[in-house]
C-alpha angles and dihedrals in degrees: 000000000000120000118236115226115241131265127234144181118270106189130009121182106217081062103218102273092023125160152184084038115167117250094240106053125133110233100234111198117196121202144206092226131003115279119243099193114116116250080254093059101043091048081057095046105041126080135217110174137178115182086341089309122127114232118199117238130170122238127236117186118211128192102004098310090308091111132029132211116198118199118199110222092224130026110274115240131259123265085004116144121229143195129192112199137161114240082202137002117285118244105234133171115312097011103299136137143210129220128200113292123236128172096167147007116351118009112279140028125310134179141171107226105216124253123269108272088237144014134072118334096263093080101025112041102070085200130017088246126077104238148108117302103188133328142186127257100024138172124263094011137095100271099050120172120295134195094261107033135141115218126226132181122179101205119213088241124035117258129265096257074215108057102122092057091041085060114264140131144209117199153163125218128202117206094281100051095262120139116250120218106257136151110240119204121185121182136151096333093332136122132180123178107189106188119218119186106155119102100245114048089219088077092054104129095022125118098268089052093097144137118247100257087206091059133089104222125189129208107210125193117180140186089343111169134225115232098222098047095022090170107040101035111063121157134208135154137144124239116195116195137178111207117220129221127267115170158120090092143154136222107245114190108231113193119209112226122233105226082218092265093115098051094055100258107157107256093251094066099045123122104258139187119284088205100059102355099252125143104267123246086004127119119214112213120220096201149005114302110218131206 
């Protein structure tokens, strides 16, 4: 009798490693093959844990099994750390079957929910000190800095939404210590600096919008506060870069795709994702807008 190969899973969101995760996030599960296990038994098989504790959560199936949607049946908490496994292979299309996924570090999944955008410190600072706590691109790791790269830091407390005024300053350097057009956001604990160093701001983001690859740029952050200790936790630190080349490249025209909302489609009918079921390029309001 042949053997069939096994299954695997494809995507996860959380990605394994994963941090800054909101709280109330769904767990989305992509497969090889659609699973065949009954929702008793998945509920049996798969894992949530919090400090090896299980935590319930409720099933949903998309496309046909292919994908799962797992529903915590209570928010998860902030700055907890989470780890999704498989007691036992899971029984998928063709015999197969389907172990516990790792991409790094320990088997499973695991993932760092965020901290909280206000309160006390201790649910809202991810560390005691005031520093970075990842960013993207970043030097001597798979994702170093490009020529046309944006760059992003989660810092371990959220920012003071008055840095500026308290002093601080976000900036990027060129080789010869002149600032380089950028826009600076700066919201909760996160930072983007988006360099812009064409003439007309319309081309921002175009292929000619890109960083000199002979050149050594800094980013340079300075007496940036924390917003729960404003006065005695200040941040600053230099981050030099050299981008590296990327060209020669080429404009491809990408088309987002109406679930059919727009057009008036009853909800029901719309195109929806194949990952956790939601109508795609669609946004689902909470609560009443006013204006």
């Amino acid at each position: 009798m042949r053997k069939s190969t096994p299954g695997s899973v494809v995507y996860s969101y959380p990605a394994d490693g994963q941090a800054d995760v909101s709280p109330k996030a769904d767990i989305v599960l992509r497969f090889s093959h659609a699973l065949t296990d009954e929702d008793a038994d998945l509920q049996n098989k798969i894992l949530l844990q919090s400090q090896e504790q299980s935590l319930p959560f409720s099933i949903s199936r998309i496309d046909g099994g292919k994908s799962l949607m797992l529903s915590p049946s209570s928010e998860l908490d902030t700055l907890g750390d989470y780890t999704v496994t498989f007691s036992e292979p899971l029984a998928a299309e063709g015999g197969r079957q389907i172990d516990t996924p790792n991409a790094v570090g320990d088997a499973g999944i695991q993932f760092e929910t965020r901290g909280s955008f206000s309160g006390p410190a201790s649910i809202t600072n991810s560390a005691a000190d005031f520093d970075i706590a990842w960013q993207v691109p970043a030097n001597n790791s798979p994702f170093e800095a490009m020529n046309f790269s944006t760059f992003r830091l989660a810092m371990t407390h959220p920012i003071h939404p008055d840095w500026k005024a308290l002093g601080g300053s976000i900036q990027l350097l060129d080789g010869s210590g002149e600032v380089v057009p950028a826009m600076v956001l700066v919201k909760g604990n996160r930072i983007t600096v988006d360099p812009c160093v064409v003439e007309d701001p319309r081309d921002c983001g175009s292929k000619d919008d890109v960083l000199d690859t002979g050149q050594t740029y800094t980013l340079r952050l300075e007496n940036l506060a924390s917003l729960t200790s404003p006065e005695a936790d200040r941040f600053s630190e230099e981050i030099a870069f050299t981008p590296r080349e990327t060209g020669p490249t080429v404009v491809l025209q990408q088309s987002a795709v109406d679930s059919g909302l727009a057009a008036g489609i009853a909800e029901q009918d719309v195109t929806r994702s194949v990952l956790n079921g939601q109508a795609i390029n669609g946004v689902t309001l909470n609560s009443v807008l006013q204006g």
